[in-house]
Backbone as a printed PyTorch tensor [residue, N CA C, xyz], in Angstrom:
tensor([[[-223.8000,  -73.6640,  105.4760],
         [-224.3630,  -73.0690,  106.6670],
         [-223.4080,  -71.9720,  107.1190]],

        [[-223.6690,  -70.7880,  107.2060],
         [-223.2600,  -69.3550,  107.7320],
         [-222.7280,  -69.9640,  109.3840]],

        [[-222.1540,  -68.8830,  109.6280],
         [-221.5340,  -68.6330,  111.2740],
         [-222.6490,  -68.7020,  111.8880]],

        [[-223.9350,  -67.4440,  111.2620],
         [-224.8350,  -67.0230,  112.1050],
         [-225.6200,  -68.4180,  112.6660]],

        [[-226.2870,  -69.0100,  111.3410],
         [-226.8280,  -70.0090,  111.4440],
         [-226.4990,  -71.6390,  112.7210]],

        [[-225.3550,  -71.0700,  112.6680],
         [-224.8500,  -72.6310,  113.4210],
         [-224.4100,  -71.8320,  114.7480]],

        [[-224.6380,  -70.3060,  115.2390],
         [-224.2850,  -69.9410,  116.3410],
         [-225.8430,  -69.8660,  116.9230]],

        [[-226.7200,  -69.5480,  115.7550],
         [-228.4310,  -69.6040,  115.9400],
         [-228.7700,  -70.8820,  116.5840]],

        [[-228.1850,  -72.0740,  115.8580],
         [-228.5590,  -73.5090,  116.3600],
         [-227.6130,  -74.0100,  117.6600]],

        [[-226.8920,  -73.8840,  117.9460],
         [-226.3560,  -74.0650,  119.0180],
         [-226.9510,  -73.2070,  120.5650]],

        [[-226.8270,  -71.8480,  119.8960],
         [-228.1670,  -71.1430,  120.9350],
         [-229.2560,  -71.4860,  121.4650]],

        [[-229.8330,  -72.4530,  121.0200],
         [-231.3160,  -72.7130,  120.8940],
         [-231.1700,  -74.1910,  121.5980]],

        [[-230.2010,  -75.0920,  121.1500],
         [-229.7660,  -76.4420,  121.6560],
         [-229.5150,  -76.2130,  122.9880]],

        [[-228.9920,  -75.2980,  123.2750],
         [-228.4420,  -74.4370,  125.1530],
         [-229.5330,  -74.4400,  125.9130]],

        [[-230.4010,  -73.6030,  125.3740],
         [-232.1230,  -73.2150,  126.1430],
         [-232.5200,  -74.4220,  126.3480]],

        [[-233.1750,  -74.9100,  125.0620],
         [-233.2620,  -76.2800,  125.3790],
         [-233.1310,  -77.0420,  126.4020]],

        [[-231.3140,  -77.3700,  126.8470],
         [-231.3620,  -78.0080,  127.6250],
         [-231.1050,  -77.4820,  128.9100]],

        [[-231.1030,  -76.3470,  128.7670],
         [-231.3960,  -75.5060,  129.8530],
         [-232.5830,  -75.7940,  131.0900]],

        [[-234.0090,  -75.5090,  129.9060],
         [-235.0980,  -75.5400,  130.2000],
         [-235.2870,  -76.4740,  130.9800]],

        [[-235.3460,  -77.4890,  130.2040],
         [-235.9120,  -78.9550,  130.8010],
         [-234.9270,  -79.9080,  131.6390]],

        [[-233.1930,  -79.7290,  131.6630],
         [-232.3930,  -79.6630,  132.5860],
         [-233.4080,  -79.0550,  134.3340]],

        [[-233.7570,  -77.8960,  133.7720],
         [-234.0860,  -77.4700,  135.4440],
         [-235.8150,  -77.7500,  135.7200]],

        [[-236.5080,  -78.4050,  134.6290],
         [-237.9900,  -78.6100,  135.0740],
         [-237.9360,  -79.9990,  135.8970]],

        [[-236.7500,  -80.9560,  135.4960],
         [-236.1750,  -82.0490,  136.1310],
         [-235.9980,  -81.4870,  137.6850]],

        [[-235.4240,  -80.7720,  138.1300],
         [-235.1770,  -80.2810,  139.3710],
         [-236.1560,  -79.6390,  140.0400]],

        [[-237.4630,  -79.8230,  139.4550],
         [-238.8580,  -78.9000,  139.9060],
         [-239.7030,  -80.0370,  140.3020]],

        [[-239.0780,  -81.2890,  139.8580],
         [-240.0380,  -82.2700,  139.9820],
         [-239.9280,  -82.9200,  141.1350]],

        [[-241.0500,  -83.2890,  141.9160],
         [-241.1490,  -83.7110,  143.0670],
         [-240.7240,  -85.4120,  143.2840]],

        [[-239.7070,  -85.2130,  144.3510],
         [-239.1910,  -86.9940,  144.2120],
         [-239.6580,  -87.7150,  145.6140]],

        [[-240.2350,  -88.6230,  144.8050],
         [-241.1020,  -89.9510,  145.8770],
         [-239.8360,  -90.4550,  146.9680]],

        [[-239.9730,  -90.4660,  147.5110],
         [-238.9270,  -91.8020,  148.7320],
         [-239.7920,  -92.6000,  148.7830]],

        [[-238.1470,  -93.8890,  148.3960],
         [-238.7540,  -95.3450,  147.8340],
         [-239.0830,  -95.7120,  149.0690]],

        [[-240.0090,  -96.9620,  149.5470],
         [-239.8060,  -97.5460,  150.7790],
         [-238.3900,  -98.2160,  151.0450]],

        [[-238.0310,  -98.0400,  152.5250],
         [-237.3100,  -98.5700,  153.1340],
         [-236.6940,  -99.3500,  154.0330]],

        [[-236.3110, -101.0090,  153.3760],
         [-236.7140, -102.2240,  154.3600],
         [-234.9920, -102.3100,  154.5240]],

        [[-234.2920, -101.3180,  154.6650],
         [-233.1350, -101.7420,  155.7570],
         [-233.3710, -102.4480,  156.5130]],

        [[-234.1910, -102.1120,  157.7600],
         [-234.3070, -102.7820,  158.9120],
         [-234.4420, -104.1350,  159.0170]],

        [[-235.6530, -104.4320,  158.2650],
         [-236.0260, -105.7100,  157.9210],
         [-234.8880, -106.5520,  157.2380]],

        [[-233.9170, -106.0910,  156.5790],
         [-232.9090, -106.7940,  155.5150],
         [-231.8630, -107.1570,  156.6530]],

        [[-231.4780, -106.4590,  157.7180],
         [-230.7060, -106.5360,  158.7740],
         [-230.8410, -107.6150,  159.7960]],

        [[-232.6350, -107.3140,  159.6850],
         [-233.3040, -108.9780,  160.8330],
         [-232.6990, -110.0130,  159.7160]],

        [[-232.5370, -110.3620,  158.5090],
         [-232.5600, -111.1970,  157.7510],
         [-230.8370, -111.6320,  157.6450]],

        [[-230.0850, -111.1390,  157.8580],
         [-228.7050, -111.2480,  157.9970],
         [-228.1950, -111.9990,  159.6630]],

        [[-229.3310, -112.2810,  159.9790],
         [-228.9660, -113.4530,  161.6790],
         [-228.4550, -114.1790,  161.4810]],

        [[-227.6860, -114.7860,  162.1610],
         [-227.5020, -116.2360,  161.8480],
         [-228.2120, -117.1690,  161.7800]],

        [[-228.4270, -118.2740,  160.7280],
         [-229.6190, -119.0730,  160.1190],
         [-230.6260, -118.5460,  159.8240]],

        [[-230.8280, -117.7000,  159.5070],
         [-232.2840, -117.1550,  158.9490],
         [-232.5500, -117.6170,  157.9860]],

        [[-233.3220, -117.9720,  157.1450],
         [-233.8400, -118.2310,  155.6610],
         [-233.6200, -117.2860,  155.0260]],

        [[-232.6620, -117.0340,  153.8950],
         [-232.8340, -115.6120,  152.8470],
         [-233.1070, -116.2610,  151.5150]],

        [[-233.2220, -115.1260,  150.5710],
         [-233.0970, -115.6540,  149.1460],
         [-232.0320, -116.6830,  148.8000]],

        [[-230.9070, -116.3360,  149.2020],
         [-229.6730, -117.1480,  148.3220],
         [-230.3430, -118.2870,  148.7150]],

        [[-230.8600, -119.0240,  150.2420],
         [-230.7690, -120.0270,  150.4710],
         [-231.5570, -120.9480,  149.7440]],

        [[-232.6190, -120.2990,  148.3710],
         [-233.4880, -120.7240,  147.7600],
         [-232.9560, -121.5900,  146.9990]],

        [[-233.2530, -123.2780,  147.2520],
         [-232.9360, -124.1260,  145.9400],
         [-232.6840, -124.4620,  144.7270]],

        [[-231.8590, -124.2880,  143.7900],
         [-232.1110, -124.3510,  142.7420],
         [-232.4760, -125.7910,  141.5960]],

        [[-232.8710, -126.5880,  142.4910],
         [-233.6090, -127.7720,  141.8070],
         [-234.9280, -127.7280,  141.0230]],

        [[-235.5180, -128.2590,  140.5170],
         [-236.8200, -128.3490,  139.4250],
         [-238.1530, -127.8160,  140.6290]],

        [[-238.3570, -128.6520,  141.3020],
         [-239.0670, -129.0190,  142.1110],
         [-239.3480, -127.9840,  143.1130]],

        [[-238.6420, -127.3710,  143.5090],
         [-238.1110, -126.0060,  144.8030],
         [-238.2520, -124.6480,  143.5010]],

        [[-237.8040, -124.7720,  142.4490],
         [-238.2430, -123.0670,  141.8050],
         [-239.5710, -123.4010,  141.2260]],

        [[-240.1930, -124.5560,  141.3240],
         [-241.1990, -124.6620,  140.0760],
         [-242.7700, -124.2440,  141.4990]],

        [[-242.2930, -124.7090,  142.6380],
         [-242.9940, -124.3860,  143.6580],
         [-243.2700, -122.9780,  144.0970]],

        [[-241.6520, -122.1650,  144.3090],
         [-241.5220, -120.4820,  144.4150],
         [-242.2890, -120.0930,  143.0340]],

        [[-242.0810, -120.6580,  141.8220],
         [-242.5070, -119.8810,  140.4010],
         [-244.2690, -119.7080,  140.8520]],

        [[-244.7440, -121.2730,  141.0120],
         [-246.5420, -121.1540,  140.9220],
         [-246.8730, -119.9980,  142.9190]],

        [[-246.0760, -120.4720,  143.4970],
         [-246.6350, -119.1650,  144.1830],
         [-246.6310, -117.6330,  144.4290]],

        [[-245.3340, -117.3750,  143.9450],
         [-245.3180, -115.7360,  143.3150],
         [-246.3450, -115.6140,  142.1140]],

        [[-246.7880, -116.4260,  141.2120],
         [-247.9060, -116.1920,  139.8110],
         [-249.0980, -115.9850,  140.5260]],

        [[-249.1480, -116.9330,  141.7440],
         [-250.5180, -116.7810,  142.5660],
         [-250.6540, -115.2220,  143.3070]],

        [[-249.3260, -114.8200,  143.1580],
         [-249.5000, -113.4190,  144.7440],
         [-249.3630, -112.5450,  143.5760]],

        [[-248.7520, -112.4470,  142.4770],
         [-249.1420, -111.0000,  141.3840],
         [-250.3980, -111.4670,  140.9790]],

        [[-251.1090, -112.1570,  140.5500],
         [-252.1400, -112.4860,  139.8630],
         [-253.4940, -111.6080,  140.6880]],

        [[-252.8470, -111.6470,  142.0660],
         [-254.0410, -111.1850,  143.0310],
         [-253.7350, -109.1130,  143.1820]],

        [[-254.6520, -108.5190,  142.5320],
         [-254.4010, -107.5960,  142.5530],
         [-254.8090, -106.8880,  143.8520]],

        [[-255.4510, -107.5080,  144.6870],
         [-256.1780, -106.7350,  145.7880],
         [-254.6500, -106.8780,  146.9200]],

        [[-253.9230, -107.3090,  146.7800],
         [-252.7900, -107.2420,  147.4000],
         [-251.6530, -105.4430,  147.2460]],

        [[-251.2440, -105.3750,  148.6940],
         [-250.5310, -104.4030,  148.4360],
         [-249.2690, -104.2580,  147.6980]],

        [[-248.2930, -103.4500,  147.3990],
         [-247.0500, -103.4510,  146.7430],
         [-246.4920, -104.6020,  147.6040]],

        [[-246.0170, -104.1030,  148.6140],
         [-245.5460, -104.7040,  150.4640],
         [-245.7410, -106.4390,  149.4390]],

        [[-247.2730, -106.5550,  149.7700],
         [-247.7690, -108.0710,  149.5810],
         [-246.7860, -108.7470,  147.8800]],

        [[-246.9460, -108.1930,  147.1360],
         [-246.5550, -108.3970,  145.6740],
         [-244.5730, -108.6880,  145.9850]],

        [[-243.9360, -108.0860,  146.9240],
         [-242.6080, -108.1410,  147.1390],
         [-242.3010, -108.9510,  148.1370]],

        [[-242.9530, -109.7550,  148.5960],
         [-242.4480, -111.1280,  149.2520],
         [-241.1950, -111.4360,  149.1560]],

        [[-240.5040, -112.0390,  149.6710],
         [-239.6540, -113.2730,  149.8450],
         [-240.2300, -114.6940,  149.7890]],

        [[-239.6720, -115.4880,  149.0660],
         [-240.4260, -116.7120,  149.1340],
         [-239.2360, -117.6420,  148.8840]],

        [[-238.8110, -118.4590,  149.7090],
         [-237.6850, -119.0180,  149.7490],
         [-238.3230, -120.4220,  150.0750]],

        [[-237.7730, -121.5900,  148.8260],
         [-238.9070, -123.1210,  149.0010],
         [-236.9540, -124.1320,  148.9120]],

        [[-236.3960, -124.6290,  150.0890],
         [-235.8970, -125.6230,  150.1390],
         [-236.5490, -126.9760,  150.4900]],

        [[-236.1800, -127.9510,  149.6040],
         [-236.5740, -129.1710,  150.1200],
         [-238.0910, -129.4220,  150.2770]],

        [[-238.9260, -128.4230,  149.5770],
         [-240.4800, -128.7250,  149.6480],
         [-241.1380, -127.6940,  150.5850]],

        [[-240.1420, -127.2520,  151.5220],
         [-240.1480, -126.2710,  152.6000],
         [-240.3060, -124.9230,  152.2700]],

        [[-241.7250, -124.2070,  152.2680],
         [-241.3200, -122.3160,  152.2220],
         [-242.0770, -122.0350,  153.1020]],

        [[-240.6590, -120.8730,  153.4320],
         [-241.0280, -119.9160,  154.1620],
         [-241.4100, -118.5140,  153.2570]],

        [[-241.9740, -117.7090,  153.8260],
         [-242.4310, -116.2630,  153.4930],
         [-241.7310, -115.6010,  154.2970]],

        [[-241.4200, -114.4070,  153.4340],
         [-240.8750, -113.4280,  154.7460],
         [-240.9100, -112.1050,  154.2760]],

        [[-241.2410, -110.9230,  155.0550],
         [-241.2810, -109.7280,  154.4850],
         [-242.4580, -108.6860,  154.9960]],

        [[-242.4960, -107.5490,  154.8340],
         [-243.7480, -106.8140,  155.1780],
         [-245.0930, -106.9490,  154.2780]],

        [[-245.6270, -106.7980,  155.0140],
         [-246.9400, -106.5280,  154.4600],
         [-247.7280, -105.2720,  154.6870]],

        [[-248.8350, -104.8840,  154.0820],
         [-249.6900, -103.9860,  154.8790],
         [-250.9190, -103.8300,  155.9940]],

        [[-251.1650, -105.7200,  155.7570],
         [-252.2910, -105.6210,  156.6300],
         [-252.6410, -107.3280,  156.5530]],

        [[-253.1270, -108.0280,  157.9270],
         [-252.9980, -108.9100,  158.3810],
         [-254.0080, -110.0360,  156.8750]],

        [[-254.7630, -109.1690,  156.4630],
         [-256.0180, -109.5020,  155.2580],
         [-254.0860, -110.0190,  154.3440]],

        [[-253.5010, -108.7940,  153.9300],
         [-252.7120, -109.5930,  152.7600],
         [-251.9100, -110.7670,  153.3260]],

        [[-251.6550, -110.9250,  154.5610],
         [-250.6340, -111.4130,  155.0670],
         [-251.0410, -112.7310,  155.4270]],

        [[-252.1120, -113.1060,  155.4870],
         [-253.3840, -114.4980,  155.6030],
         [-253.3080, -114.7880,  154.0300]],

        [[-253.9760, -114.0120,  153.0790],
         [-254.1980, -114.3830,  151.4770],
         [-252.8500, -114.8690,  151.6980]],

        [[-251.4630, -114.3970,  151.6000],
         [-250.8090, -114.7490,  150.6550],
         [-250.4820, -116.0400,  151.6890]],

        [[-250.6230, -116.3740,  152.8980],
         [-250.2900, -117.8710,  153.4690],
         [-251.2300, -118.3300,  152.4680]],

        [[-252.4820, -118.2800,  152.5700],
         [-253.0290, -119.4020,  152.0810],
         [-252.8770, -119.9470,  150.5540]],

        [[-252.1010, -118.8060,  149.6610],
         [-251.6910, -119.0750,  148.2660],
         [-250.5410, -119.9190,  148.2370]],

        [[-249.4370, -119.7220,  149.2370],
         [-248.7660, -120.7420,  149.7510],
         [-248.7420, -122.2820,  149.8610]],

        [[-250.0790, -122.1190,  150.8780],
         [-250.4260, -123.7410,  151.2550],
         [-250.7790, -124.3720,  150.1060]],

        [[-251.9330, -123.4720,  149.7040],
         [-252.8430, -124.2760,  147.9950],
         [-251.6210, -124.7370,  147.3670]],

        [[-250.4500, -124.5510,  146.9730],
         [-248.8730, -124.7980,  146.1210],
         [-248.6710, -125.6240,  147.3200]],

        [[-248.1450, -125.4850,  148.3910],
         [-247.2010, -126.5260,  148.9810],
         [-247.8490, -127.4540,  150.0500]],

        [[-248.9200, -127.0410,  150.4380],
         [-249.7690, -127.8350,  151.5290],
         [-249.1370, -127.2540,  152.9960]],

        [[-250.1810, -127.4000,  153.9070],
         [-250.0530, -126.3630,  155.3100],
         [-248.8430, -127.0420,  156.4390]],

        [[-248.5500, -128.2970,  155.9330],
         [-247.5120, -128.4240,  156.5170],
         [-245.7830, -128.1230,  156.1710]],

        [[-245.8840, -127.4780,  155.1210],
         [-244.6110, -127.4210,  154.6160],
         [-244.4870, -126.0190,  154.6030]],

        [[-245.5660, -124.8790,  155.0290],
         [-245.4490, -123.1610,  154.7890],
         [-245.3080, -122.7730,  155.7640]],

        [[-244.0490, -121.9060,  156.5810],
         [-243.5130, -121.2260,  157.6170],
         [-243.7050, -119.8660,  157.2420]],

        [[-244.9600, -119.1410,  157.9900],
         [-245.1810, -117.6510,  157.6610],
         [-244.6010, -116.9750,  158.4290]],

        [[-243.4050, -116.0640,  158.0890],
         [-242.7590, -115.0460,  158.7160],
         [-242.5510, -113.8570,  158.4720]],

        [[-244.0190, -113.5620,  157.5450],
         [-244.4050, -111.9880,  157.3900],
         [-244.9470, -111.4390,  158.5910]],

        [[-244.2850, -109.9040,  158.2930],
         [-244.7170, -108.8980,  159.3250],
         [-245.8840, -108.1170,  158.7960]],

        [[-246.6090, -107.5720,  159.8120],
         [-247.9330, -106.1870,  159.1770],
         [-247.1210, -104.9170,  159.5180]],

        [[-246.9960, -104.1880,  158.6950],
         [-246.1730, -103.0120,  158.4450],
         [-246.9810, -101.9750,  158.4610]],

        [[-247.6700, -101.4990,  158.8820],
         [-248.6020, -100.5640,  158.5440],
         [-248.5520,  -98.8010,  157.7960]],

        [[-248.8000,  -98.9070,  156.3470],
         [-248.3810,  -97.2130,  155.9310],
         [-247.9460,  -96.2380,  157.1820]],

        [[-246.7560,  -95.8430,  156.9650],
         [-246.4610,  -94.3730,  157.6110],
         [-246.8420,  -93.3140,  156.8900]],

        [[-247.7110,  -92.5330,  157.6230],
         [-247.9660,  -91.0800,  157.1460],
         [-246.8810,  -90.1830,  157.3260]]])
């Protein structure tokens, strides 16, 4: 391979990443949602969070069949699909936004069907899209 040749290919490797280096910077970027706020209510003292989630048979096998129940349901929002679901001792609570009081009922009642209505503490919020 000549000088020319490998000053030809290196030229071309430049543009390259030239090009598509800056079509990256043309592209329009989403803002993720943002549940600071909500993560902050969750840092109280005694609140229910994730960590506090059991790790016995019985307590993940309960969280497992009711998160399968809340993706399974597609008419649910993102919001609805990202729950918190924290099951000590037979005990879950829910916690988290939602979009609308419809997901925020479904997913209690996917809850209860798994744990029965005396053991489900609903402490989802309705969040409603910001424009």
């Amino acid at each position: 391979m000549n000088r020319f040749t490998r000053i030809a290919r290196r030229s071309s490797l430049l543009g390259a990443t030239l090009f598509f280096g800056a079509s990256l910077f043309a592209m329009p970027i989403r803002q993720q949602p943002d549940n600071t706020k909500q993560n902050q209510g969750d840092a109280s003292q005694g609140a229910d969070t994730a960590d506090h989630q059991k790790m016995n048979p019985a307590d993940r096998n309960t969280t497992k069949q009711i998160r399968a129940a809340i993706m399974r349901d597609n008419s649910l929002s993102t919001y609805g699909h990202n729950i918190k679901i924290i099951t000590r001792n037979g005990k879950v609570t829910l916690k988290g936004p939602v979009r609308s009081e419809d997901d925020r009922t479904n997913i209690e009642a996917k809850a209860v069907a798994v744990a029965g209505a005396d053991n489900v503490t609903n402490e989802l919020t309705v969040a409603p899209e910001q424009k």
